[in-house]
PDB file of N, CA, C and O in Angstrom, chain B, residues numbered from 101:
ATOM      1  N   UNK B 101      11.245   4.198  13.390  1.00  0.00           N
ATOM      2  CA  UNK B 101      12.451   4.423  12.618  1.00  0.00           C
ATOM      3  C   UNK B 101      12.466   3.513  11.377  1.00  0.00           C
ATOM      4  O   UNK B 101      12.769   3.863  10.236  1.00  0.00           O
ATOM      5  N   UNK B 102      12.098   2.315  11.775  1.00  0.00           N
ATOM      6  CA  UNK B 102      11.950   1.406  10.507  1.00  0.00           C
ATOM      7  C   UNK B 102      11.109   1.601   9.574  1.00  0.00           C
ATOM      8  O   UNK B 102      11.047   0.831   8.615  1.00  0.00           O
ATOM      9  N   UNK B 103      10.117   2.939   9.732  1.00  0.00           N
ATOM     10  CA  UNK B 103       8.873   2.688   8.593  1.00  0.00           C
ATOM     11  C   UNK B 103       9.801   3.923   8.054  1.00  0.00           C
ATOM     12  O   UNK B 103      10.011   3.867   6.842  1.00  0.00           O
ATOM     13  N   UNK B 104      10.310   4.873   8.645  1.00  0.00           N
ATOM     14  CA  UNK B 104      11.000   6.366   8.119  1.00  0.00           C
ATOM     15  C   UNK B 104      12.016   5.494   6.963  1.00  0.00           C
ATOM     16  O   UNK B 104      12.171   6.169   5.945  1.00  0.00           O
ATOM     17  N   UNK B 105      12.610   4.368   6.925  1.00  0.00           N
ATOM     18  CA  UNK B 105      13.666   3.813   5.909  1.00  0.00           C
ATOM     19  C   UNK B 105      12.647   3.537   4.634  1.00  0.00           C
ATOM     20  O   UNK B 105      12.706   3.873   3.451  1.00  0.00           O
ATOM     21  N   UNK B 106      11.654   2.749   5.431  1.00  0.00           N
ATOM     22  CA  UNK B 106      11.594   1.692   4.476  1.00  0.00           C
ATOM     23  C   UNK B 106      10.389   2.787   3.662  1.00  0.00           C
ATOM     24  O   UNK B 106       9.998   2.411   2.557  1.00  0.00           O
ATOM     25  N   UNK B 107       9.812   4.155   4.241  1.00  0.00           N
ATOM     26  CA  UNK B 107       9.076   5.172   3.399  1.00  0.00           C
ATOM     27  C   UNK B 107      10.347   5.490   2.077  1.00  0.00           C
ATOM     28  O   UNK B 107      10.329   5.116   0.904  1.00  0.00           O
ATOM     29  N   UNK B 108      11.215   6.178   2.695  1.00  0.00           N
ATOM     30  CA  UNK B 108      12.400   6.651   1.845  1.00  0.00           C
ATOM     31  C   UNK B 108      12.690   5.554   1.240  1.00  0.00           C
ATOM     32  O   UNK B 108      12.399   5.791   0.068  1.00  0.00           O
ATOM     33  N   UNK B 109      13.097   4.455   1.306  1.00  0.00           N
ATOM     34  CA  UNK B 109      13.450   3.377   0.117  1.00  0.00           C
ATOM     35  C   UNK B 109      11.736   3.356  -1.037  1.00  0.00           C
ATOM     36  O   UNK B 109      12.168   3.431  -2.187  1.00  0.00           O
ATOM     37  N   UNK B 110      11.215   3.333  -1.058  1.00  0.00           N
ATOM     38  CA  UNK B 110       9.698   3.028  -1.485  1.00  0.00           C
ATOM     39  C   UNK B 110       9.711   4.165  -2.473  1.00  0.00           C
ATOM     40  O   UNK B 110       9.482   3.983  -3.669  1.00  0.00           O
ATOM     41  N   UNK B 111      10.062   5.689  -1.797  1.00  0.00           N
ATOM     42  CA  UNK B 111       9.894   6.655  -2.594  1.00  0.00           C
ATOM     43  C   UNK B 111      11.072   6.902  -3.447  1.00  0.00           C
ATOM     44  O   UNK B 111      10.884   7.708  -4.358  1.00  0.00           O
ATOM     45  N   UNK B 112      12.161   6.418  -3.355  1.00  0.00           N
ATOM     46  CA  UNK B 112      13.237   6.626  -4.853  1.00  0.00           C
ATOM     47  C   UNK B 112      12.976   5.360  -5.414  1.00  0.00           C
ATOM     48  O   UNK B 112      13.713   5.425  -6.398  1.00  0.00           O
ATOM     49  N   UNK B 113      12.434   4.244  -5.472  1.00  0.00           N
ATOM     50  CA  UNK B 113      12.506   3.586  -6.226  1.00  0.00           C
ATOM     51  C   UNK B 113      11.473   3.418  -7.207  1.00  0.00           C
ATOM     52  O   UNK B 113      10.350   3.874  -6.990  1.00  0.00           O
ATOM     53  N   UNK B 114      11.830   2.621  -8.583  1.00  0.00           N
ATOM     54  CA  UNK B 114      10.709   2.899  -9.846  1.00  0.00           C
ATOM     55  C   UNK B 114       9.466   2.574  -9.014  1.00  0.00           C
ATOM     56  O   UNK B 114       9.550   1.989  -7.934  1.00  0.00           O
ATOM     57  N   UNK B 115       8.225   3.003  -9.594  1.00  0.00           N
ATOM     58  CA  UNK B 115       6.804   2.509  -9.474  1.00  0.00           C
ATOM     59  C   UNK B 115       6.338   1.268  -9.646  1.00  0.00           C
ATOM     60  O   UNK B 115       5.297   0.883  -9.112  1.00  0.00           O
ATOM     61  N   UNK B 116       7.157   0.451 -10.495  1.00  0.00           N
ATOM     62  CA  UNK B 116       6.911  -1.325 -10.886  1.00  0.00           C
ATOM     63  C   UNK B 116       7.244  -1.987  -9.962  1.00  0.00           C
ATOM     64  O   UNK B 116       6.508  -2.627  -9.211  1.00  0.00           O
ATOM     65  N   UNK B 117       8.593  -1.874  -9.930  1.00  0.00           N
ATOM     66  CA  UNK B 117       9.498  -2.092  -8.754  1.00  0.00           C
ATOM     67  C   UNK B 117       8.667  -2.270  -7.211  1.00  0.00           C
ATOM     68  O   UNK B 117       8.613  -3.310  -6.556  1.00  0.00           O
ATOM     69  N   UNK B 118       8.107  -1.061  -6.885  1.00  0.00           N
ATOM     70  CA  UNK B 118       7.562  -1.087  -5.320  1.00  0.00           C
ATOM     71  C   UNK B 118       6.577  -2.074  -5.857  1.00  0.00           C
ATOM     72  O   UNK B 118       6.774  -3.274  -5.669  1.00  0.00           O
ATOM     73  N   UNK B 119       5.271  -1.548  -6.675  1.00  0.00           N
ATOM     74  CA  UNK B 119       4.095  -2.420  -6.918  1.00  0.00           C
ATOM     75  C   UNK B 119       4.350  -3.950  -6.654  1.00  0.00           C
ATOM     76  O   UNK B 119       3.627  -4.601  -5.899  1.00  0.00           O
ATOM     77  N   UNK B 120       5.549  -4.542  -7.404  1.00  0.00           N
ATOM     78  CA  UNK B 120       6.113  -6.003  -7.086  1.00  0.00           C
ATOM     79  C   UNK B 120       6.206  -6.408  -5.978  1.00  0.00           C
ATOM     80  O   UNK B 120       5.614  -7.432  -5.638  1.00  0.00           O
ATOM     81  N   UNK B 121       7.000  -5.681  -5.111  1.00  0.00           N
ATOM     82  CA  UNK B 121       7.296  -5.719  -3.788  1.00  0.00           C
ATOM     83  C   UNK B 121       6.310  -5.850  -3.012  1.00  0.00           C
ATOM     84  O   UNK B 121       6.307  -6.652  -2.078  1.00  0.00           O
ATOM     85  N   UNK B 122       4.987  -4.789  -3.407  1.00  0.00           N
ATOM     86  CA  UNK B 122       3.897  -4.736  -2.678  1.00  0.00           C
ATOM     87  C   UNK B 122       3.024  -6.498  -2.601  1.00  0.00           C
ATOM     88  O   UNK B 122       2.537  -7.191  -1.708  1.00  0.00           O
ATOM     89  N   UNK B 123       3.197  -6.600  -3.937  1.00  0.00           N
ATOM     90  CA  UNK B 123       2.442  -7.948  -4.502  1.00  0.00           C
ATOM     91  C   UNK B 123       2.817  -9.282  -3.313  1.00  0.00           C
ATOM     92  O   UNK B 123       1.978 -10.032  -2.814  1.00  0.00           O
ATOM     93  N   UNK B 124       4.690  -9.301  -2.996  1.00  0.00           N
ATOM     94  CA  UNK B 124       5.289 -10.226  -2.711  1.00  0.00           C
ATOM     95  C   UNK B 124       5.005 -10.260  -1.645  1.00  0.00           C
ATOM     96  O   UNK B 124       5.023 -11.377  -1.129  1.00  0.00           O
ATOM     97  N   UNK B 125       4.571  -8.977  -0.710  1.00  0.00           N
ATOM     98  CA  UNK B 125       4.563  -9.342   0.837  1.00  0.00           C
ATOM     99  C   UNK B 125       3.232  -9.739   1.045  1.00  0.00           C
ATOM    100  O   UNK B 125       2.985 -10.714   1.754  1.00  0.00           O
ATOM    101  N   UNK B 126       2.227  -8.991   0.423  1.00  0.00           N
ATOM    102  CA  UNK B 126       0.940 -10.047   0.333  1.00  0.00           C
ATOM    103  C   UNK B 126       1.193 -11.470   0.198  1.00  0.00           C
ATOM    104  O   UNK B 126       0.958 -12.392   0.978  1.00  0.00           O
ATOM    105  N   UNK B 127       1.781 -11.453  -1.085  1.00  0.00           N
ATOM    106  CA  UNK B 127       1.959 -13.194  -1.323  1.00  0.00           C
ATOM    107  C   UNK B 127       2.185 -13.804   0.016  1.00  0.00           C
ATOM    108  O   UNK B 127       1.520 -14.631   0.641  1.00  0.00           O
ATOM    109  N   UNK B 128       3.267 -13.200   0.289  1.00  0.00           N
ATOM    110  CA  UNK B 128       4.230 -14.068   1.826  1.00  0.00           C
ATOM    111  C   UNK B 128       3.754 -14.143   3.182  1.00  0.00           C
ATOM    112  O   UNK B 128       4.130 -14.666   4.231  1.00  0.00           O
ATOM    113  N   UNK B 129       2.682 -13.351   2.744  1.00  0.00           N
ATOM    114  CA  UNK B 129       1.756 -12.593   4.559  1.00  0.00           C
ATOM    115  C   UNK B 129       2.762 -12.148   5.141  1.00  0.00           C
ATOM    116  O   UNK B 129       2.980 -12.387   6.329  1.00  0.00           O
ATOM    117  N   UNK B 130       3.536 -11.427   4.397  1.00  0.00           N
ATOM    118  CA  UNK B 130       4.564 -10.142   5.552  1.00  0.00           C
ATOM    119  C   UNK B 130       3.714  -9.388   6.018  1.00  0.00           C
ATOM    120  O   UNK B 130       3.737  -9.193   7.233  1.00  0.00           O
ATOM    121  N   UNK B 131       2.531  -8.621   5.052  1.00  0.00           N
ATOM    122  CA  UNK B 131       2.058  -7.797   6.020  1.00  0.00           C
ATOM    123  C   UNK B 131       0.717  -8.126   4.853  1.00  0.00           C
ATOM    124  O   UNK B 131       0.817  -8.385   3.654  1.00  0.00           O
ATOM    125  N   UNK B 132      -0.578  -8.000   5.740  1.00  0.00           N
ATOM    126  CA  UNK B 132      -1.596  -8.412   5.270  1.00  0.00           C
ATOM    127  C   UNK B 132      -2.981  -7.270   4.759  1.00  0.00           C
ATOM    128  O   UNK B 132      -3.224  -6.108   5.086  1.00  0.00           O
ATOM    129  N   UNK B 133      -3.592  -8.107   3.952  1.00  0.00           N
ATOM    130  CA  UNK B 133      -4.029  -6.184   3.485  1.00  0.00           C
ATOM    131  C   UNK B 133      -5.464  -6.123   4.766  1.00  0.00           C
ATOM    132  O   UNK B 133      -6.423  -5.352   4.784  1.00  0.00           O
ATOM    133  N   UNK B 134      -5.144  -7.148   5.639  1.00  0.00           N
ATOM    134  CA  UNK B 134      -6.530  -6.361   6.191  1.00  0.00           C
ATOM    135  C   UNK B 134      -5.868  -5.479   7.169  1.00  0.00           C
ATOM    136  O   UNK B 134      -6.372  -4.356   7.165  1.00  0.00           O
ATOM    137  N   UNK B 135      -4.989  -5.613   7.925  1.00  0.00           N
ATOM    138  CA  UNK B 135      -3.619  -4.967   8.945  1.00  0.00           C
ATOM    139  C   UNK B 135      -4.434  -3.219   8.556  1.00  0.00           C
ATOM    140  O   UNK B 135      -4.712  -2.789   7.437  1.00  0.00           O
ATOM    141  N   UNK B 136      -4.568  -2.773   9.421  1.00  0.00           N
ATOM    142  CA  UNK B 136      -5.196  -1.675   9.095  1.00  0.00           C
ATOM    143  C   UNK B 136      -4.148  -0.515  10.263  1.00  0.00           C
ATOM    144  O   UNK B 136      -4.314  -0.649  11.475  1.00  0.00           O
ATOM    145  N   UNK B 137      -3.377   0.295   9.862  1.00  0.00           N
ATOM    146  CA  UNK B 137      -2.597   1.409   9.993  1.00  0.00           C
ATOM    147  C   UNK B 137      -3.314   2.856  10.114  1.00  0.00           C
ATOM    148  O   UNK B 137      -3.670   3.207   8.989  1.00  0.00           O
ATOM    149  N   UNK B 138      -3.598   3.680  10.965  1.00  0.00           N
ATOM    150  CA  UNK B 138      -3.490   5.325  10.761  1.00  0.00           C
ATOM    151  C   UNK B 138      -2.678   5.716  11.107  1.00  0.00           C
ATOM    152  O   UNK B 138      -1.895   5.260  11.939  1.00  0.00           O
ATOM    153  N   UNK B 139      -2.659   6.775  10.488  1.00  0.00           N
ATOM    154  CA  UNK B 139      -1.701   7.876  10.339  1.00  0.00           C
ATOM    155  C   UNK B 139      -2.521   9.266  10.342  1.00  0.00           C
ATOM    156  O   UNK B 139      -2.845   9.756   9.260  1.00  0.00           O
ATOM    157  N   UNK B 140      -2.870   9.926  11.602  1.00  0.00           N
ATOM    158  CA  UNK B 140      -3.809  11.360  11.490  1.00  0.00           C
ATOM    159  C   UNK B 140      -3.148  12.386  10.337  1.00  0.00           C
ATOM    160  O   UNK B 140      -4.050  12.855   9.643  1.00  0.00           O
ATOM    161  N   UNK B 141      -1.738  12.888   9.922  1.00  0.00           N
ATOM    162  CA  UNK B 141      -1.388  13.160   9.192  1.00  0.00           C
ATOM    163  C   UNK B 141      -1.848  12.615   7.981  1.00  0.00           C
ATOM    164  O   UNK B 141      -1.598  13.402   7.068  1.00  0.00           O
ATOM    165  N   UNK B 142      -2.190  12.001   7.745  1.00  0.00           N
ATOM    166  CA  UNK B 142      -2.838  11.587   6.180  1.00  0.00           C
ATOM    167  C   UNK B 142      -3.896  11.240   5.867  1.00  0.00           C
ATOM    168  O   UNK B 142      -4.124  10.559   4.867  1.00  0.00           O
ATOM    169  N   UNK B 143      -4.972  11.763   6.891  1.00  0.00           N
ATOM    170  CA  UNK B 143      -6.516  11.539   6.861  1.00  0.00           C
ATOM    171  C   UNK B 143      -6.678  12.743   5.849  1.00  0.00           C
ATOM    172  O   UNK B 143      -5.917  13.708   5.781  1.00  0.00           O
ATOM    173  N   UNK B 144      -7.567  12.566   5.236  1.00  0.00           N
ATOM    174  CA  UNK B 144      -8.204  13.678   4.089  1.00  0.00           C
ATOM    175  C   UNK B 144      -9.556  13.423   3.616  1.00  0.00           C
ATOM    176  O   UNK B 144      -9.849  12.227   3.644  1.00  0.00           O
ATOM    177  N   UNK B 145     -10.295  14.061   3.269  1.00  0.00           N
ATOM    178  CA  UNK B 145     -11.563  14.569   2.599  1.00  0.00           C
ATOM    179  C   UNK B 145     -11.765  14.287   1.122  1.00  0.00           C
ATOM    180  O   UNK B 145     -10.718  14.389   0.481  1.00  0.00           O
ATOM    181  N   UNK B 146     -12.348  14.109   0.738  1.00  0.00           N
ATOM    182  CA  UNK B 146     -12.712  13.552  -1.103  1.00  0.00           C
ATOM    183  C   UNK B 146     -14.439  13.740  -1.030  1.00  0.00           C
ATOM    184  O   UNK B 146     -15.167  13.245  -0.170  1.00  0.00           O
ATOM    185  N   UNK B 147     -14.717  14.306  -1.791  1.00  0.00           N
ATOM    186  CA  UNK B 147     -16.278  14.903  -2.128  1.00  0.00           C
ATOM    187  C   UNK B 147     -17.587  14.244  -1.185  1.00  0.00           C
ATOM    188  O   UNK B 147     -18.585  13.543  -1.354  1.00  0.00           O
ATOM    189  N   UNK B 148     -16.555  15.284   0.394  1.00  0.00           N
ATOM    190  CA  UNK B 148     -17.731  14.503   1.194  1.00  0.00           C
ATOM    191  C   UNK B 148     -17.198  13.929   2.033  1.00  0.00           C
ATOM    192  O   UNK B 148     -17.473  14.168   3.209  1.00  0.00           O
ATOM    193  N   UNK B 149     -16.288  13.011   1.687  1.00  0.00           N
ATOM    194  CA  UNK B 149     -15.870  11.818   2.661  1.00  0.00           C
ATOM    195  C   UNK B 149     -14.410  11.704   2.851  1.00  0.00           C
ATOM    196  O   UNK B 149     -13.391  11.858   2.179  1.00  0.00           O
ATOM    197  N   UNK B 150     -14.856  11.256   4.465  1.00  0.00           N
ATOM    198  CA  UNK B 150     -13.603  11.196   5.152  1.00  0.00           C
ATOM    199  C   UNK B 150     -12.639   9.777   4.980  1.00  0.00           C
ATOM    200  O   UNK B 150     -13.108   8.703   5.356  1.00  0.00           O
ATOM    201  N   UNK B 151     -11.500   9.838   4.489  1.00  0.00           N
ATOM    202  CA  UNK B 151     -11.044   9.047   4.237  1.00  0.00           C
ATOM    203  C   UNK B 151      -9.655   8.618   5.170  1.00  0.00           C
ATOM    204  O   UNK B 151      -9.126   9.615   5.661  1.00  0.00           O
ATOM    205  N   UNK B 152      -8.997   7.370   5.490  1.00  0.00           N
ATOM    206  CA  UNK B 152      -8.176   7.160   6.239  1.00  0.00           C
ATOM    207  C   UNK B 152      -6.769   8.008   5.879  1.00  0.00           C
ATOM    208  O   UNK B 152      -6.140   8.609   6.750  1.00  0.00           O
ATOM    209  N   UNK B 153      -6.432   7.974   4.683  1.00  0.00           N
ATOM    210  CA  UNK B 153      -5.322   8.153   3.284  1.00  0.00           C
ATOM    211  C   UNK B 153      -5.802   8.388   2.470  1.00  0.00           C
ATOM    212  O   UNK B 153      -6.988   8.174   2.221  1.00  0.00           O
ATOM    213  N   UNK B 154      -4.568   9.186   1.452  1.00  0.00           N
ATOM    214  CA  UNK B 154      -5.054  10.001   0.193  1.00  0.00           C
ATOM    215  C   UNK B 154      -4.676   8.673  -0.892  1.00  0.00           C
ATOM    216  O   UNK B 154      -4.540   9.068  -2.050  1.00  0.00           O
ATOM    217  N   UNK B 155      -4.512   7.371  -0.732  1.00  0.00           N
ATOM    218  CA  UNK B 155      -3.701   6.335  -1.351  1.00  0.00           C
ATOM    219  C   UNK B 155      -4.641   5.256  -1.928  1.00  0.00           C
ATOM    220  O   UNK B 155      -4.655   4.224  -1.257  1.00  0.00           O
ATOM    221  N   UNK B 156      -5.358   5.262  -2.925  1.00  0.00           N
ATOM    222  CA  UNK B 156      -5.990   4.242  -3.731  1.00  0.00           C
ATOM    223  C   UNK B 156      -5.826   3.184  -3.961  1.00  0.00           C
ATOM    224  O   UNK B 156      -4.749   2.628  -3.746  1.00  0.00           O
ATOM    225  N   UNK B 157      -6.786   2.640  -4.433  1.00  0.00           N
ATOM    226  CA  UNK B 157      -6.049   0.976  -4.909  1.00  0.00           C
ATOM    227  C   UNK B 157      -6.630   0.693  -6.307  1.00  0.00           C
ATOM    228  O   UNK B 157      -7.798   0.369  -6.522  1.00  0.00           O
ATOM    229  N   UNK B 158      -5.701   0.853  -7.194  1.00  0.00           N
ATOM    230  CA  UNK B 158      -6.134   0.808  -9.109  1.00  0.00           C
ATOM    231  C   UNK B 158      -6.634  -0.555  -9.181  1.00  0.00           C
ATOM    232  O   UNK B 158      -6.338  -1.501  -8.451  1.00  0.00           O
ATOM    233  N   UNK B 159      -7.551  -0.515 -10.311  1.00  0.00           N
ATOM    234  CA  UNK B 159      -8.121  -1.982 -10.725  1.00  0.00           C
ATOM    235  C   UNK B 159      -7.078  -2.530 -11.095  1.00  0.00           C
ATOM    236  O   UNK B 159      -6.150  -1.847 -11.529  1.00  0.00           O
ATOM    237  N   UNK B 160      -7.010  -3.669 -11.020  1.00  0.00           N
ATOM    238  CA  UNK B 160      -5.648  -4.251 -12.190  1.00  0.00           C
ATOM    239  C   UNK B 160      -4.469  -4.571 -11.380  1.00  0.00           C
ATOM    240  O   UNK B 160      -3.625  -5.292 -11.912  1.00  0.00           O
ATOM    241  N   UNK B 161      -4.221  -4.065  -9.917  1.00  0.00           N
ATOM    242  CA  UNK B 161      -3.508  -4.020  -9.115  1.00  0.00           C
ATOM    243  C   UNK B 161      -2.582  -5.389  -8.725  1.00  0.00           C
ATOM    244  O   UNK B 161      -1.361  -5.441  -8.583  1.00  0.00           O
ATOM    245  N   UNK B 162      -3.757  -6.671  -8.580  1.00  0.00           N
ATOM    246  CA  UNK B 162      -2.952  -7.930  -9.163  1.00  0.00           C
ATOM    247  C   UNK B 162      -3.615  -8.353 -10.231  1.00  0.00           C
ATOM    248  O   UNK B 162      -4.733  -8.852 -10.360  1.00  0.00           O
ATOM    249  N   UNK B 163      -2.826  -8.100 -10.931  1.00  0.00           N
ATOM    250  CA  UNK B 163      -4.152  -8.684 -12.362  1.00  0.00           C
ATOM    251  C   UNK B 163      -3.349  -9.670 -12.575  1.00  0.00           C
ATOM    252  O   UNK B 163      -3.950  -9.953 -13.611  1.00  0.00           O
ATOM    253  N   UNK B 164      -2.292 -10.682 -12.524  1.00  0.00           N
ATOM    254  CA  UNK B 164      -1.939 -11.995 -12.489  1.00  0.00           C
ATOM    255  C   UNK B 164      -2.474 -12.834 -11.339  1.00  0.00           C
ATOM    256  O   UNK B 164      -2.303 -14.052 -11.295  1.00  0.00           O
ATOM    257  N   UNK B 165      -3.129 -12.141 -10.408  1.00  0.00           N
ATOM    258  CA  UNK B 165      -3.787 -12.897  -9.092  1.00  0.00           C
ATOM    259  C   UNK B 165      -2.433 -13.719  -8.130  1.00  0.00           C
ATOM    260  O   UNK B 165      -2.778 -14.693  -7.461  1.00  0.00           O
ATOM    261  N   UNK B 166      -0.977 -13.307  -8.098  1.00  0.00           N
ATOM    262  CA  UNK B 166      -0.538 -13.664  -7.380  1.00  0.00           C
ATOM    263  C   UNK B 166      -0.878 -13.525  -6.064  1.00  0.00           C
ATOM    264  O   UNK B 166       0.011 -14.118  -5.453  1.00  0.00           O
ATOM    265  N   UNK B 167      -1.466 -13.189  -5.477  1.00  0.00           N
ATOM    266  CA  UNK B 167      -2.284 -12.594  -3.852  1.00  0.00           C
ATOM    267  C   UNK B 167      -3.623 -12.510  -4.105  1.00  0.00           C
ATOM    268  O   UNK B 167      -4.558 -11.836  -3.673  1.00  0.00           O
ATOM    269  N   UNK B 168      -3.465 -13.413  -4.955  1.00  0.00           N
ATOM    270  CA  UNK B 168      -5.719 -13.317  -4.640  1.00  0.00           C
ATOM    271  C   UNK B 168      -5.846 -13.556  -3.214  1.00  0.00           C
ATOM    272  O   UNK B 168      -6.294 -12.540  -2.681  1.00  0.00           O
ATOM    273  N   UNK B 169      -5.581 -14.718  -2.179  1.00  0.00           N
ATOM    274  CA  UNK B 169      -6.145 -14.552  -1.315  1.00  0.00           C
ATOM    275  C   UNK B 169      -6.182 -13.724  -0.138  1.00  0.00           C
ATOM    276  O   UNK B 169      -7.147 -13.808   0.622  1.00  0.00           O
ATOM    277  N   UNK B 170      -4.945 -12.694   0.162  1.00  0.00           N
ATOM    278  CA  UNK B 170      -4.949 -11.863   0.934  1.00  0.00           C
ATOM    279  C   UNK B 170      -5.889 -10.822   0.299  1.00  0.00           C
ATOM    280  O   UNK B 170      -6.125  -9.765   0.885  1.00  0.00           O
TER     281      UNK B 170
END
């Protein structure tokens, strides 16, 4: 129930906005990027390969390095 909120809060809010958010819980070790999640609903295919999620990670993503170490 708690991920169904906190999906719907994530998806009306701006794109900067979440990205920040994303940054801060790294920072804080709320949740850590090795923490590894499936979801069979969101496994998908890309030229060949099977992938966990259709959800990338852009270069530049911390480009101030606030969470370099997570």
């Amino acid at each position: 129930m708690l991920e169904k909120i906190g999906l719907k809060l994530l998806h009306k809010m701006n794109a900067e906005l979440a990205h920040d958010i994303a940054l801060q819980y790294l920072r804080l070790k709320i949740i850590t990027a090795k923490q590894e999640i499936e979801y069979p609903k969101l496994k998908t295919q890309m030229a060949g390969i099977d992938l966990p999620n259709p959800i990338g990670l852009a270069a530049g993503f911390d480009k101030n390095a606030v969470a370099l170490k997570p």
